[in-house]
N, C-alpha and C positions, 0 to 999 in steps of 0.2 A: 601432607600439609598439616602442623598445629590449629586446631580452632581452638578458641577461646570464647565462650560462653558465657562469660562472668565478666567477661570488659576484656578493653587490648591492653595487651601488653606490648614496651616497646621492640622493633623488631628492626633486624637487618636481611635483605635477600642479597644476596652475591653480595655482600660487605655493602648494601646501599638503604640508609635507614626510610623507614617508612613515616612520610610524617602523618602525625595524628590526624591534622586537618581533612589528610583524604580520606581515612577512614573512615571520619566524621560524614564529610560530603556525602560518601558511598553509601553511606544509612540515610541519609536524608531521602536521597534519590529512589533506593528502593524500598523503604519501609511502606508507602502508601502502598504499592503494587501488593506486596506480601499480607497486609492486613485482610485488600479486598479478596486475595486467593484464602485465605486462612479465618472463615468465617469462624465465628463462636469459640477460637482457642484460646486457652490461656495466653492471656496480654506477655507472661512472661516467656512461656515459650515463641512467640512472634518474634519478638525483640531477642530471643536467643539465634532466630533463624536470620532473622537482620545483621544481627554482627556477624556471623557466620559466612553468611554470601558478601558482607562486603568489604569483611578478610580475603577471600578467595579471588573476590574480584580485583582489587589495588595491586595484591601479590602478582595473578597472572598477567596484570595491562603491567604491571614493573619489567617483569621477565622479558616479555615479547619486545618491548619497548629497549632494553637491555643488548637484545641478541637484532635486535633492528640497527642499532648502534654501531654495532662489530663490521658493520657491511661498508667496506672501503668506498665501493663506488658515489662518488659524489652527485648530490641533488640540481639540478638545474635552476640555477637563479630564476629564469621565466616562470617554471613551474611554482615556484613560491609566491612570484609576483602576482601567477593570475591566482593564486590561491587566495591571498591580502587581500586581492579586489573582492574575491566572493563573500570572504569575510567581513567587509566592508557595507556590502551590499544587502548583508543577512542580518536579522533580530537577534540578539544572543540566545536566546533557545534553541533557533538554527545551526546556529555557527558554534556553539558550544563556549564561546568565550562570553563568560559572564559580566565580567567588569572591563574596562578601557586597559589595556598594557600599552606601553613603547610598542614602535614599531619593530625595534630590535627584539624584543623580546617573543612580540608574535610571529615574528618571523623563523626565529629558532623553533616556537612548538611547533610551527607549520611545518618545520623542516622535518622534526621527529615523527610528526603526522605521516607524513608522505613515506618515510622510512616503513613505519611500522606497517602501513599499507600497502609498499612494495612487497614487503616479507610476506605479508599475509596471501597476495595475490600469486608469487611466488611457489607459496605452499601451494594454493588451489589450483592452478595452472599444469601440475605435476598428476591431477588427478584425472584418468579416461571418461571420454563419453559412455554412457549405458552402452550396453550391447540391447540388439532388436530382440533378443530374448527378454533380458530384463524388461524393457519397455511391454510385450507384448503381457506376459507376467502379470505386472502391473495391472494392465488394464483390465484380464480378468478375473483376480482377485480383489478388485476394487472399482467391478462396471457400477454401482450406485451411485459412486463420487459423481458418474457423466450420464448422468439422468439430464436429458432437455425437457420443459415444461412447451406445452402448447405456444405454437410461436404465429401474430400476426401480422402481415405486413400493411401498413395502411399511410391513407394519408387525409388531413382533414383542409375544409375552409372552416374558420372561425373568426365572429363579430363579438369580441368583449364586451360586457356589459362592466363596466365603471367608474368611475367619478367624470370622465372628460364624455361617456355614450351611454346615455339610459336603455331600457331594454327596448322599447317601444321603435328608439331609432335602430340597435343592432338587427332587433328581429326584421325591421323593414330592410335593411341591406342584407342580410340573409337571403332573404323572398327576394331580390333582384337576382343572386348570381344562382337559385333555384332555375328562377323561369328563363337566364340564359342556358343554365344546363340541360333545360327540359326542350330547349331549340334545337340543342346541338353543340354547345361549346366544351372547350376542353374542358374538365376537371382541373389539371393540373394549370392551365392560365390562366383560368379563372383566380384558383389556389393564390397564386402571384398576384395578381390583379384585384382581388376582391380580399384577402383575408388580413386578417391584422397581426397574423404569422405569416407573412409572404417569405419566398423564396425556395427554391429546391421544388415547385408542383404542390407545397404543405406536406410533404413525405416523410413520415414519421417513423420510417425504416421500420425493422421487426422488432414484438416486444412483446415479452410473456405477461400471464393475467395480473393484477396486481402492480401494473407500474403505470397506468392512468386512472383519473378518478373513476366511482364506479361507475355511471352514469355515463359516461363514453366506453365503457367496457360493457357494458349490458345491448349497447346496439351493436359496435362492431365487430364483437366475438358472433352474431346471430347472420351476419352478412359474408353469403357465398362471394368466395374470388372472383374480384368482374364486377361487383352490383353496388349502388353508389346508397345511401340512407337518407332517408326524410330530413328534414330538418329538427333537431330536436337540441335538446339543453341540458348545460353541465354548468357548475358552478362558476367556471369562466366566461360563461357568455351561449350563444347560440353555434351550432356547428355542422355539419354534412359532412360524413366521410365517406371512401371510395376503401374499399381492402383489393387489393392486387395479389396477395397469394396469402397460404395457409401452411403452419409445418406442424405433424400432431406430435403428440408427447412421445418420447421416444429415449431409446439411448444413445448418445454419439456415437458412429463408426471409430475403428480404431486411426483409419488414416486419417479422423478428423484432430482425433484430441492427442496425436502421436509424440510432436511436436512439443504439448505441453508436458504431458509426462517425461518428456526425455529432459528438458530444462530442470523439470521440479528433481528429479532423481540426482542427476548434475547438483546440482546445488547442496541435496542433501552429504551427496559424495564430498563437495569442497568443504561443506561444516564438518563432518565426522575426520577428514584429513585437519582444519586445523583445531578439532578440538586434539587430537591425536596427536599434532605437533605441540600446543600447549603443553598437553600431559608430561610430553619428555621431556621439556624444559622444566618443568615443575619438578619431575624426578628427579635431576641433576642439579636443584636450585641447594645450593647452600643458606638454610632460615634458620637467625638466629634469634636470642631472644637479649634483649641490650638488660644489663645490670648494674 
């Protein structure tokens, strides 16, 4: 492929001109991304790298879009229709359409959409699952990735303190559903019953350190599985929690995280097949330069 460093020149691919606007577009879009990767370099080499990628980029969405074309099988009116609607239903940042078109009009790119999509899904589709070798592979040249941090299971009552409950009244409803827990009542209906997070027993499933305030993290990280805590205070209000189990820090088993590694390797397999299909097309592209 011609790059052009110095500005574009006009161009045709398989005899189809490119108009400037996308080119234009294509630098709008990527130029913020490449500044923040490309700290402290020359403004000019930045804006060399800009045109650069988004030459490469209009050329190859042309090609695919080109060879998506060629494909006799016709698009299903339905599939366009629920397309429109989504279209419809999205922000243009979403939906990629920026300004209002005819319906006719979006209807056609939707159709080109779907095309190109086909094709692409096409190629990926063509690509095998890992074998158990790769997967296992994997996992042992890269057990860090599946480091698990200390994991706790808990579950709290908590009394807000607020604009609509001062402390004086949360703390007093606290100290009720204490001295029924100190009777004999559940935890978890109480939970429901007394907290101003009700439902589920207050079951705040398992959760490594660092993902509640500290101050609820300081008593319930100290509480053996089974044993309920005093009442004490966190920026939200008043609270008791109960922990029901403990997982220490560890590494995933391989039949834990097998699953994901085989998706993630998959995936990487369908990118490398269509940037591989790209490429041939790019090979055989006829780029000219218009005079």
């Amino acid at each position: 492929m011609t790059r052009y460093d110095e500005g574009f020149m006009p161009l045709r691919i398989n005899g189809e001109l490119i108009a400037d606007e996308l080119l234009r577009e294509e630098e709008r879009l990527i130029r913020p991304r490449l500044i923040e990767e490309m700290p402290g370099e020359d403004p000019l080499a930045v804006e060399q790298r800009v045109r650069q990628w988004a030459l490469e980029n209009v050329l190859e969405r042309t090609v695919l879009r080109q060879e998506a074309l060629k494909d006799a099988e016709p698009v299903a009116p339905e599939a366009i229709e629920q397309q429109m609607e989504q279209v419809r239903s999205q922000t243009p940042g979403q939906s990629g359409v920026v300004a209002p078109v005819p319906d006719d009009v979006l209807r056609q790119e939707l159709e080109v959409r779907f095309r190109v999509e086909r094709l692409v899904g096409r190629v990926a589709q063509k690509v095998s699952a890992p074998k158990n070798k790769d997967i296992s592979d994997f996992y042992v040249k890269n057990r860090e990735q599946f480091k698990s941090p200390e994991m706790l299971h808990a579950a709290h009552i908590v009394k807000n303190v607020d604009e609509k409950t001062d402390e004086a009244s949360a703390r007093s409803a606290i100290e009720a559903a204490r001295e029924e827990l100190q009777s004999g009542a559940s935890f978890e209906e109480l939970a429901d019953r007394f907290s101003d997070c009700p439902g589920r027993g207050g079951d705040l499933g398992f959760f490594p350190r660092g993902q509640m305030v500290e101050q609820f993290e300081e008593v319930v990280f100290q509480l053996e599985p089974g044993k309920i805590s005093e009442i004490f205070q966190t920026p939200f209000g008043f609270h008791i929690a109960k922990v029901y189990a403990r997982k220490p820090e560890g590494v995933r088993g391989l039949d834990e995280v097998k699953e994901q590694i085989a998706q993630m390797l998959l995936e990487q397999k369908r990118q490398r097949a269509t940037e591989q299909f790209l490429d041939r097309l790019m090979a055989r592209a006829k780029v000219e330069e218009v005079t």
